[in-house]
C-alpha positions in Angstrom: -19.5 57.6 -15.0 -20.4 54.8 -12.3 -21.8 54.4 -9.0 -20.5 53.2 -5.9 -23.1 52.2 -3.2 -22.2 52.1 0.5 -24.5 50.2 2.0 -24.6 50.7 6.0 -21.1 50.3 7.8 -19.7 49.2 4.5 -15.9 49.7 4.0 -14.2 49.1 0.6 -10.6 49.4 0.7 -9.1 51.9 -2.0 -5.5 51.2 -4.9 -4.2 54.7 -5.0 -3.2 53.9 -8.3 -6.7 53.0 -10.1 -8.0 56.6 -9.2 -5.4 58.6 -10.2 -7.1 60.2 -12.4 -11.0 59.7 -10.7 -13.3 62.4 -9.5 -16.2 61.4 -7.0 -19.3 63.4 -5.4 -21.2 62.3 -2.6 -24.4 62.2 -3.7 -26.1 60.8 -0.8 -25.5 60.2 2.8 -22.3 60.4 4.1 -18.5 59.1 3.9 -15.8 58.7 5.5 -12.3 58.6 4.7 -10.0 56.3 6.4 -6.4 57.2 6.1 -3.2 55.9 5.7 -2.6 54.6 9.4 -6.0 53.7 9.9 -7.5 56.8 11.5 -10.6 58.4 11.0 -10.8 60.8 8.3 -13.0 63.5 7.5 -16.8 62.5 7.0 -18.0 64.0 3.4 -22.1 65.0 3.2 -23.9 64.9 0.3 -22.4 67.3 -2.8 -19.2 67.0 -1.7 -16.8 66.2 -3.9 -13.0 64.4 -3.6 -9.7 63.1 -5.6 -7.7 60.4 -3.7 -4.7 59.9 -5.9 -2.2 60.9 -3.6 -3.9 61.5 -0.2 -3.2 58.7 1.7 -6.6 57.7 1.8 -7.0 53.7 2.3 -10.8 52.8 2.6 -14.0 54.8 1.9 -16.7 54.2 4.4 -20.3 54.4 5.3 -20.3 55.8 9.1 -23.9 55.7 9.0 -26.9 52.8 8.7 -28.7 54.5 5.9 -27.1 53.8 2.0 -24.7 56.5 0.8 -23.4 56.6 -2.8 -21.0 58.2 -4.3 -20.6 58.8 -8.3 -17.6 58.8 -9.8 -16.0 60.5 -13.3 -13.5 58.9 -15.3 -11.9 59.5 -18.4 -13.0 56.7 -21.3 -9.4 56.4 -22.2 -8.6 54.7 -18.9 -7.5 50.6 -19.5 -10.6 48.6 -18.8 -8.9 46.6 -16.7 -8.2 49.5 -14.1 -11.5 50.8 -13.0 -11.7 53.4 -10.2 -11.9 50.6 -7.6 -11.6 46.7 -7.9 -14.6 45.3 -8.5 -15.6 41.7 -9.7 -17.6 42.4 -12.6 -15.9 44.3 -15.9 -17.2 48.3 -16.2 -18.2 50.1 -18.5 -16.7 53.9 -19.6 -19.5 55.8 -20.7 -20.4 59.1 -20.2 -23.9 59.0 -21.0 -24.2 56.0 -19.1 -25.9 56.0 -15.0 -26.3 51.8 -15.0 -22.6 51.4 -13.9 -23.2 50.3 -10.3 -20.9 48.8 -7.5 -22.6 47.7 -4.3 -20.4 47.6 -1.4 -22.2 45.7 1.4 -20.4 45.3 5.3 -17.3 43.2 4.9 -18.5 39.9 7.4 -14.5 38.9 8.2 -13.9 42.3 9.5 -16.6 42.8 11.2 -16.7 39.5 13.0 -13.0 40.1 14.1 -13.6 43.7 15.4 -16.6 42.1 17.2 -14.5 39.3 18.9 -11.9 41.4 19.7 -14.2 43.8 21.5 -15.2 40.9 23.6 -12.4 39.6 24.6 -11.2 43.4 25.8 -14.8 43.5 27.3 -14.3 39.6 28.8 -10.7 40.7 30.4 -12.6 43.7 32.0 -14.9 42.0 33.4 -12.6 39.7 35.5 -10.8 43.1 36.2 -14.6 44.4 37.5 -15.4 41.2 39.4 -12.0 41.4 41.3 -12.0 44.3 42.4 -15.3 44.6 43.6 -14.8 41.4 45.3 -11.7 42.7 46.7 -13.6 45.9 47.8 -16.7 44.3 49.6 -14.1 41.8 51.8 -12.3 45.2 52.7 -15.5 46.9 53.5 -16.5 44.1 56.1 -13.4 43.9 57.7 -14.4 47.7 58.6 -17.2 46.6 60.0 -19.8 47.1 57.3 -22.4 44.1 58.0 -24.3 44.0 54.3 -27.6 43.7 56.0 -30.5 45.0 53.6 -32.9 45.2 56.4 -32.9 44.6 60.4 -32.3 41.4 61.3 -32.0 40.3 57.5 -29.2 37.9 56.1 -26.0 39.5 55.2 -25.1 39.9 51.4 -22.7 37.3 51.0 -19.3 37.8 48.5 -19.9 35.4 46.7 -23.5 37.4 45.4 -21.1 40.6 44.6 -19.0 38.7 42.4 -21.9 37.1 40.5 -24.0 40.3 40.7 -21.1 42.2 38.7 -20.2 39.7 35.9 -23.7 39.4 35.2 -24.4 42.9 34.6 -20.8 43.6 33.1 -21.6 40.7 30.1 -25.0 43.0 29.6 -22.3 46.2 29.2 -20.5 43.8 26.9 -23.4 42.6 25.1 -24.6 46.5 24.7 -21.2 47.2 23.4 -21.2 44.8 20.6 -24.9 45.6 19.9 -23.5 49.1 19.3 -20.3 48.6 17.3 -22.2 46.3 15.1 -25.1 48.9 14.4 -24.7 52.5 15.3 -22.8 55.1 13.5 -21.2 56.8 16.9 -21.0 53.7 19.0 -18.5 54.7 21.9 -20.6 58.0 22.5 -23.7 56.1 22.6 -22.3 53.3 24.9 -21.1 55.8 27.4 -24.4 57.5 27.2 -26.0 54.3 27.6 -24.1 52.8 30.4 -24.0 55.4 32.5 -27.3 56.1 32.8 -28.1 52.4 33.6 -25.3 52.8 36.1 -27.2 56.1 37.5 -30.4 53.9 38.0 -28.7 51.0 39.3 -28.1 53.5 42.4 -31.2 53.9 43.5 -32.3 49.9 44.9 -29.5 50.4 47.5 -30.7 53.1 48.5 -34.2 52.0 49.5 -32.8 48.7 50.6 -33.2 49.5 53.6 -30.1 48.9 54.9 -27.3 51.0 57.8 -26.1 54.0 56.3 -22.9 52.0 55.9 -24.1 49.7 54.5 -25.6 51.8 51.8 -22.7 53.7 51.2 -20.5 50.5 50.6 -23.2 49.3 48.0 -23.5 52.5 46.2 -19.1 52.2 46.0 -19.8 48.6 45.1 -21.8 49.6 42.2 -19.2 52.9 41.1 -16.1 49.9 41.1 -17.3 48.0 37.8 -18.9 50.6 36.0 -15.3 53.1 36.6 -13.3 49.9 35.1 -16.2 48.9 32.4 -17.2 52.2 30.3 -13.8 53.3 29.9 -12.6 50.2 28.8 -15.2 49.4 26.6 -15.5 53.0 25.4 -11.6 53.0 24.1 -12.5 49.3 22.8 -15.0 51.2 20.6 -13.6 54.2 19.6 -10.4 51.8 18.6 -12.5 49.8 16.2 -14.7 52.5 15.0 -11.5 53.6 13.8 
């Protein structure tokens, strides 16, 4: 009998063959499975119990910030050079025994590459964000929109729209990453997130004072990035939370 702790986020990858004939309860938190193409699995609770000799299963992890552990029985006559999963230290077989303990802490590589690969999806948006909306704001003065804030005041120039928008998309970005690296439910949490700030962010143009044209082009202005940010970023998330 051994135990397996999970600590936050952790992932540790799983050799079909070494628990072929390994039983494991959850005996707190949670865990998930991660399955053979890399999908989410079902998330066990606490009690649960599972086999993974031939399921499929890949990688056990910890969906959550708080420590789950699982315990796992094994029959004494297994090899001791197979234990249920590959650990560096050698383990123990003993029934009587609750000392046998694995820690399984966040894997650094992998989480540094899902982080930089978010970023560069979130990086490519936001040249996608300040495009458009730069693109959007010309259009919307050729119409005639002036971009006056107040009577007589100066006009918003394009060049403020563009920097405007990749400011506040690198905040989305950084909001993302702060998310994949510690929540358990990071794209539902992002989209939350970002579109309530995008719901405030409504409001200054509409005391700016401005033409009623010129308030509806800023309130559009403001819709463009966030319609080409949160989905991207969201399927960013929800691809790497896996």
């Amino acid at each position: 009998m051994w135990t397996l702790t999970l600590r936050g986020g952790a992932r540790v990858a799983v050799v079909a063959a070494h628990w072929r004939d390994a039983f494991a309860v959850v005996t707190r938190g949670r865990v998930q499975l991660e399955l053979r193409d890399g999908a989410a699995g079902p998330v066990l609770g606490r009690d649960a119990g599972f086999w993974l000799h031939g399921t499929g299963v890949r990688a056990l992890r910890n969906p959550d910030r708080r420590t789950a552990r699982v315990r796992v029985a094994t029959p004494c006559r297994r090899p001791l050079d197979t234990p249920p999963m590959p650990v560096g230290d050698s383990w123990r077989c003993d029934m009587d025994s609750t000392n046998d303990t694995v820690v399984a802490a966040p894997v650094a590589g992998r989480s540094g590459k899902r982080i930089r690969g978010l970023a560069g999806i979130g990086l490519a948006a936001t040249l996608t964000a300040v495009t458009a909306t730069t693109l959007a704001a010309a259009l919307a003065r050729a119409v005639g929109v002036d971009f006056e804030i107040s009577d007589g005041g100066e006009a918003i120039p394009l060049a403020g729209f563009a920097v405007v928008t990749g400011f506040f998309s690198v905040v989305g970005i950084l909001i993302a990453v702060a998310l994949l690296r510690w929540s358990a439910h990071p794209a539902r949490r992002f989209v939350w997130t970002a579109g309530t700030l995008t719901a405030i962010s409504l409001v200054p143009p509409m005391l700016s004072g401005g033409d009623t044209a010129t308030v509806a082009a800023l309130v559009a202005l403001h819709l463009v990035p966030a319609a080409v940010m949160i989905p991207t970023l969201a399927r960013g998330l929800r691809t790497r939370t896996g």
